[in-house]
C-alpha positions, -999 to 999 in steps of 0.1 A, spaced: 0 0 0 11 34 -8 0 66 11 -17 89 -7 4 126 0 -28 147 -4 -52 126 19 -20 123 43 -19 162 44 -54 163 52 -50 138 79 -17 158 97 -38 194 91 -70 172 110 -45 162 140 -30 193 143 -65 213 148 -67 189 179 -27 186 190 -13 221 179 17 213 196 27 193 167 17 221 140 49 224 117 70 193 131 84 174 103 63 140 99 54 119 73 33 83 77 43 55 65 31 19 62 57 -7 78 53 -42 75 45 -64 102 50 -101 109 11 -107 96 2 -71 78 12 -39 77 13 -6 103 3 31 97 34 52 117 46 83 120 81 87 111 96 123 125 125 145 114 141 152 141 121 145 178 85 153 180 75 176 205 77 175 242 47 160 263 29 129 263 5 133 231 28 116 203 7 86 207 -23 103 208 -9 125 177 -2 95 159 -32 78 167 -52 114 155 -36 115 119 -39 73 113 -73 71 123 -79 101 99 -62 88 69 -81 61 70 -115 76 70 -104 96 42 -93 65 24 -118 43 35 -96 13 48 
């Protein structure tokens, strides 16, 4: 599978609107493969932000790529 930039724009500007501590970090997602499937992750440039919402962050922007995908 290969992520679609635009949607995955759309998907970091959703995430940001409810984490703007991570508004202009350097991110892209990715798909890794697993041992049965594949992953959505964020890679960063660089270390994200300080605090405890990377997870959530990541969470944010997978779970909205996917709507806008439809997977």
């Amino acid at each position: 599978m290969e992520i679609q930039a635009d949607l995955a724009a759309k998907a970091f500007e959703e995430a940001c609107a409810k984490f703007p501590e991570f508004t202009g970090c350097k991110a892209a997602l990715r798909v890794k493969p697993i041992y049965q499937g594949s992953a959505f992750v964020i890679e960063w440039e660089g270390q994200p932000p300080e605090g405890g919402n990377a997870w959530e962050f990541q969470n944010a922007v997978v779970k909205a790529y996917k709507r806008l995908t439809g997977v």
